[in-house]
Backbone as a ProteinNet text record, in pm:
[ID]
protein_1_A
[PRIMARY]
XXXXXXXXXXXXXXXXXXXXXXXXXXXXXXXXXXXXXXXXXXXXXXXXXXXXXXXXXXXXXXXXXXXXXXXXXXXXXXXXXXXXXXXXXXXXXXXXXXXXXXXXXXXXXXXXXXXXXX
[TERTIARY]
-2048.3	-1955.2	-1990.1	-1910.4	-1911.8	-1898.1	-2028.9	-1991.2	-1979.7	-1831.1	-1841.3	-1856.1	-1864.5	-1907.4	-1837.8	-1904.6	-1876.3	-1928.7	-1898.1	-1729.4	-1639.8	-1501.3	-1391.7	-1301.2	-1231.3	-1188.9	-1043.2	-1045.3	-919.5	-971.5	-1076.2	-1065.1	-1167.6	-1211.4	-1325.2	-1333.6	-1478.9	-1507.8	-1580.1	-1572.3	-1640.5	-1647	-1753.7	-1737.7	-1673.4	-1572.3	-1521.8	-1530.6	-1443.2	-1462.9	-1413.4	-1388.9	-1317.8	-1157.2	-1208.5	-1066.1	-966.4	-1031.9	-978.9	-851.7	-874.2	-823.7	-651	-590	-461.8	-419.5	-477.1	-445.4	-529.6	-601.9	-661.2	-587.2	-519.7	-448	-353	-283.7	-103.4	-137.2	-238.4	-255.4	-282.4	-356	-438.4	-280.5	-181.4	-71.1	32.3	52.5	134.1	77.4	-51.5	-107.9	-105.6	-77.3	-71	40.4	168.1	288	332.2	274.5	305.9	273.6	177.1	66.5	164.3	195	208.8	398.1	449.2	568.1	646.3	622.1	742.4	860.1	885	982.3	1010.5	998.1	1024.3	924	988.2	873.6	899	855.9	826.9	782.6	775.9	701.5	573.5	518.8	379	280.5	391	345.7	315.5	482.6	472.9	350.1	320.4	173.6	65.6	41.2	-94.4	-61.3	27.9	-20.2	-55.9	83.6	34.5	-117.1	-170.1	-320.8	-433.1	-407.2	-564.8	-479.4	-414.5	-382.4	-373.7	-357.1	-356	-444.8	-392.2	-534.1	-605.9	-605.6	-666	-791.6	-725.7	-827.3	-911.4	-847.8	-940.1	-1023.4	-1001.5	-1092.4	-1193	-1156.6	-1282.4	-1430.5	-1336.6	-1446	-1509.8	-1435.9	-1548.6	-1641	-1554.5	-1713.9	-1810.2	-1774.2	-1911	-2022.5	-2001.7	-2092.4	-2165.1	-2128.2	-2156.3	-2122.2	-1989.4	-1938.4	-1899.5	-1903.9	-1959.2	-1744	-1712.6	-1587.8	-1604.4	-1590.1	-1563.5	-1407.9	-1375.9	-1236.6	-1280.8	-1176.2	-1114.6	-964.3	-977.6	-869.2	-847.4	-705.6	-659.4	-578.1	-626.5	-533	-550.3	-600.1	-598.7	-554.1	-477.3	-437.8	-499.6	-485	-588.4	-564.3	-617.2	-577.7	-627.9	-734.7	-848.6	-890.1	-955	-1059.8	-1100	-1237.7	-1317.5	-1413.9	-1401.8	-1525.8	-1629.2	-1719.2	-1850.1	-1924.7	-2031	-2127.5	-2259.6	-2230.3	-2352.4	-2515.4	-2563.3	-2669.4	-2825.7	-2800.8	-2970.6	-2875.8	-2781.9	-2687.7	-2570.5	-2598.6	-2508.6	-2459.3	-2327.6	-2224.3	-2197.4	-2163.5	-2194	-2292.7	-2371.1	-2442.3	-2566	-2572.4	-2641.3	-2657.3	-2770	-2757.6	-2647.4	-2538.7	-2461.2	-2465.9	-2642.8	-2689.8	-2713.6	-2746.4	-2770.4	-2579.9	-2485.2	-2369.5	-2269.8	-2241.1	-2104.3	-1952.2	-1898.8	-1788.9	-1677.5	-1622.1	-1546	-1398.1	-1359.1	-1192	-1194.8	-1085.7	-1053.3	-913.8	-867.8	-722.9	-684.6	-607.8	-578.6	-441.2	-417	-263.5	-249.1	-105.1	-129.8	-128.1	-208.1	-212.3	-346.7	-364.2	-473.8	-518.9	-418.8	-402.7	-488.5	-435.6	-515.1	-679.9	-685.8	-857.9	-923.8	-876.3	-958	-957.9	-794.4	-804.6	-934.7	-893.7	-971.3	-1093	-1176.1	-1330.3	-1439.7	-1305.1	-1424.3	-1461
14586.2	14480.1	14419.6	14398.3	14317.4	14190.2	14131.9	13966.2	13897.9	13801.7	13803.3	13720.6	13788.7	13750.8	13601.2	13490.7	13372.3	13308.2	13242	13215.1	13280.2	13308.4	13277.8	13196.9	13238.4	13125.1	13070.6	12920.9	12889.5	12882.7	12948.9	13029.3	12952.6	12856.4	12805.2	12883.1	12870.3	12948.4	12810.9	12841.9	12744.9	12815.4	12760	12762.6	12709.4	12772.3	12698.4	12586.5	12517.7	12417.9	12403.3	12357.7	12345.5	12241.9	12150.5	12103.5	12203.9	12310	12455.3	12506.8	12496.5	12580.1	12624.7	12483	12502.7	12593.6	12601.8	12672.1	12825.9	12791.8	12975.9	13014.4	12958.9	13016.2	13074.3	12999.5	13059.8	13149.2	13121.1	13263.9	13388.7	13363.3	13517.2	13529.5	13462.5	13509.8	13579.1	13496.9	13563.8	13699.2	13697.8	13847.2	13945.8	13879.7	13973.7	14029.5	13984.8	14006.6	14078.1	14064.9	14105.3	14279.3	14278	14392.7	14500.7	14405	14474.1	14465.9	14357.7	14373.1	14405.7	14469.7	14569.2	14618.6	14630.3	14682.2	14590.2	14465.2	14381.3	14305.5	14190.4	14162.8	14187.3	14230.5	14259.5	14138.6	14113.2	14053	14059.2	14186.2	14195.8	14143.5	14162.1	14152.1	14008.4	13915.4	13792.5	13730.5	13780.9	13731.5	13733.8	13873.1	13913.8	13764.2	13806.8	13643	13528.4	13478.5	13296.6	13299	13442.6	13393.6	13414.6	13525.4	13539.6	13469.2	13407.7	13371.2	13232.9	13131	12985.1	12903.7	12813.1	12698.9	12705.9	12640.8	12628	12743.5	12902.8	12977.3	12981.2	12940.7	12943.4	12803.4	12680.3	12592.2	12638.8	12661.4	12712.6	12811.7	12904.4	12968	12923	12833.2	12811.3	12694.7	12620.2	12542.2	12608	12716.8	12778.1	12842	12878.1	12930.4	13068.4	13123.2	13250.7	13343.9	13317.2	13346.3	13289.8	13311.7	13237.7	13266.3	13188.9	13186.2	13137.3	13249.8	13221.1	13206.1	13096.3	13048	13053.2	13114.8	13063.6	12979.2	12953.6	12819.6	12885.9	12828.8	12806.9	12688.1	12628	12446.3	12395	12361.4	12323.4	12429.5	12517.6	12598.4	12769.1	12755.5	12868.8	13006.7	13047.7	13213.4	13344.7	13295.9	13417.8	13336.9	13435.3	13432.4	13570.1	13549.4	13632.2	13605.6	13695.5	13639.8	13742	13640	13727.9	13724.7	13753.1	13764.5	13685.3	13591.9	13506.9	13548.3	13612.3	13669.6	13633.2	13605.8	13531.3	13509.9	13483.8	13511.1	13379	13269.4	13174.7	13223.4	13188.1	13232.1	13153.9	13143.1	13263.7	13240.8	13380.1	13389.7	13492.3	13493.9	13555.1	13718.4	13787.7	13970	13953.2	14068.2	14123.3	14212.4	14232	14343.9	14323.9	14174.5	14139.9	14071.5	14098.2	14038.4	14167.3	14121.9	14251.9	14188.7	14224.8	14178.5	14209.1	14107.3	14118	14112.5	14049.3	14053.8	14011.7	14069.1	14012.1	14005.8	13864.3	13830	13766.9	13840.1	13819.2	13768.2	13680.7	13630	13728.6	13795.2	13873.6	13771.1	13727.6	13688.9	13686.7	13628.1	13696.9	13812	13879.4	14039.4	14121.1	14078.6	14105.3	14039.3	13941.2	13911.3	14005	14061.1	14141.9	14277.4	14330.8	14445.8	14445.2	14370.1	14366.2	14354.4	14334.7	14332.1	14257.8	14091.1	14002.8	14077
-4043	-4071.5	-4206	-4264.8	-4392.9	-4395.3	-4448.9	-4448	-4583.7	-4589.3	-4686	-4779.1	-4932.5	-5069.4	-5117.5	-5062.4	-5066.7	-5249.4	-5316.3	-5263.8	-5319.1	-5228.4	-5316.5	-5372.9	-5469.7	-5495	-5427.5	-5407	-5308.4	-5180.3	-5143.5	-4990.2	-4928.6	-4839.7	-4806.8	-4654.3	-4621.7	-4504.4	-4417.5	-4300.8	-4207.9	-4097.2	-3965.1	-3889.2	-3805.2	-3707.4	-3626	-3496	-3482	-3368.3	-3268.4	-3137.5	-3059.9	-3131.1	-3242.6	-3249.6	-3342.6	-3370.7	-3391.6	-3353.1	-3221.7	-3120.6	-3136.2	-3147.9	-3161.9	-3292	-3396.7	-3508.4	-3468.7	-3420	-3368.2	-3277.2	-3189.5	-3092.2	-3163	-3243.6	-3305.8	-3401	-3460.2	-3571.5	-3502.8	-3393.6	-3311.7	-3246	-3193.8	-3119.7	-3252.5	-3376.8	-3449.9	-3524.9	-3512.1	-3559.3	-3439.2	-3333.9	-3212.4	-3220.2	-3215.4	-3196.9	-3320.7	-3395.2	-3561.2	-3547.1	-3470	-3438.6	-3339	-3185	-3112.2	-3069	-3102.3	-3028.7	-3139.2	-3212.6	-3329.5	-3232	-3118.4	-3071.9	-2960.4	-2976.2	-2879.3	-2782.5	-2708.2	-2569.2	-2498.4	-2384.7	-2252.1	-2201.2	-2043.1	-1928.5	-1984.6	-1989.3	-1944.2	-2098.4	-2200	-2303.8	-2330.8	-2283.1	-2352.5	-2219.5	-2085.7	-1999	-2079.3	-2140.1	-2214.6	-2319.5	-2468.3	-2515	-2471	-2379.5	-2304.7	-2272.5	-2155.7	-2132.3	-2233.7	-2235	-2408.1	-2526.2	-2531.9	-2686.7	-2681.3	-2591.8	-2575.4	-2601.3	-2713	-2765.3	-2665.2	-2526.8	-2432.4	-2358.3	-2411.9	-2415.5	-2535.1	-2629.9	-2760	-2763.5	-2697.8	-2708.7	-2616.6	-2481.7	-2419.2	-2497.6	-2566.9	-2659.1	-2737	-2787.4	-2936.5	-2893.7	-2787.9	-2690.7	-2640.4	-2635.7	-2532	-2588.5	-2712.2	-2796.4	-2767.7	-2723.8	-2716.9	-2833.6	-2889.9	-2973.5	-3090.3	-3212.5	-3329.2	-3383.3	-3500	-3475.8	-3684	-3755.9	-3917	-3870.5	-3988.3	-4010.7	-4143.1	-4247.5	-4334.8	-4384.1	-4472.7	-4486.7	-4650.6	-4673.5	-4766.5	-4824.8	-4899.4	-4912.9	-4760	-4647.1	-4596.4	-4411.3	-4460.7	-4395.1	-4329.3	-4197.8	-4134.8	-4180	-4288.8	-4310.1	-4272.5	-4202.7	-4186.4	-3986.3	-3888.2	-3805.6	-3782.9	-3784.1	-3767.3	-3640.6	-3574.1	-3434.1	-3440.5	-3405.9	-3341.2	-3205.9	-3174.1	-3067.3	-3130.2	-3051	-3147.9	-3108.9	-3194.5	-3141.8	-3225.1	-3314.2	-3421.6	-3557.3	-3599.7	-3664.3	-3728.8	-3775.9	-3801.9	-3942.6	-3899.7	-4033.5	-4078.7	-4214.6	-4303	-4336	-4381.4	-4503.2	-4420.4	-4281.1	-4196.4	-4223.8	-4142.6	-4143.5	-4070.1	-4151.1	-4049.1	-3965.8	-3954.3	-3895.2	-3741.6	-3756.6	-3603.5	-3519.2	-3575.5	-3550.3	-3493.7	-3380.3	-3337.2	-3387	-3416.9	-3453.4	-3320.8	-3291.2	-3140.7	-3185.6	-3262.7	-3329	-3444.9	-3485.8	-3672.9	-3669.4	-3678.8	-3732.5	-3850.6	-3924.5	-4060.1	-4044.6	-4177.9	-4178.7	-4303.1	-4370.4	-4459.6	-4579.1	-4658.5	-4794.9	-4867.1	-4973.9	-5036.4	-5058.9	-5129	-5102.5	-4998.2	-4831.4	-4741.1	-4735.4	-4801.6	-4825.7	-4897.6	-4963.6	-5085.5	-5052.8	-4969.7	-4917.7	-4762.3	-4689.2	-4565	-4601.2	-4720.1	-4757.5	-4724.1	-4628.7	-4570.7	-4440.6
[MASK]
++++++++++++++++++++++++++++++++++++++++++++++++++++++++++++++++++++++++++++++++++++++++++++++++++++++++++++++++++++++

């Protein structure tokens, strides 16, 4: 995994919070749907978002700490999450050697984040 080459410019990185949640939820659902319902929703599809994709599942996570949660921002706005497995490892700036990477949701701008490079 690549961790990344801080800083850029515009782009601030943080770790995330539980008062997060609502902006991690809608980005991980509109990169979902962006991803997967190219040909429409389904039942089973729009179930899968409401439960894994709801602030409410995303506040639970980033309280619990198991899992470490990079946000980037742009002007104020969520453009980047990156999750991990929090394992000896605080982001950024950590080995990415000791870090599993569990999901990556991108919004498309910043020419993809440098061509997917964070």
């Amino acid at each position: 995994m690549h961790t990344p080459s801080l800083p850029i410019p515009g782009i601030d990185f943080r770790q995330g919070r539980p008062a997060d949640a609502i902006c991690v939820g809608v980005l991980a659902t509109q990169v979902f749907l962006d991803t997967y319902a190219t040909s429409g929703i389904d039942p089973k599809l729009a179930r899968e978002v409401l439960d894994g994709y709801a602030p409410a599942a995303f506040e639970t996570r980033l309280s619990h700490g198991a899992q470490v949660f990079l946000l980037a921002e742009r002007a104020g706005s969520l453009i980047l999450v990156r999750v991990k497995n929090s394992i000896n490892n605080p982001w950024p700036g950590g080995d990415a050697a000791d870090a599993l990477l569990v999901e990556l949701e991108v919004v498309k701008t910043v020419d993809e984040m440098i061509f997917n490079g964070i």
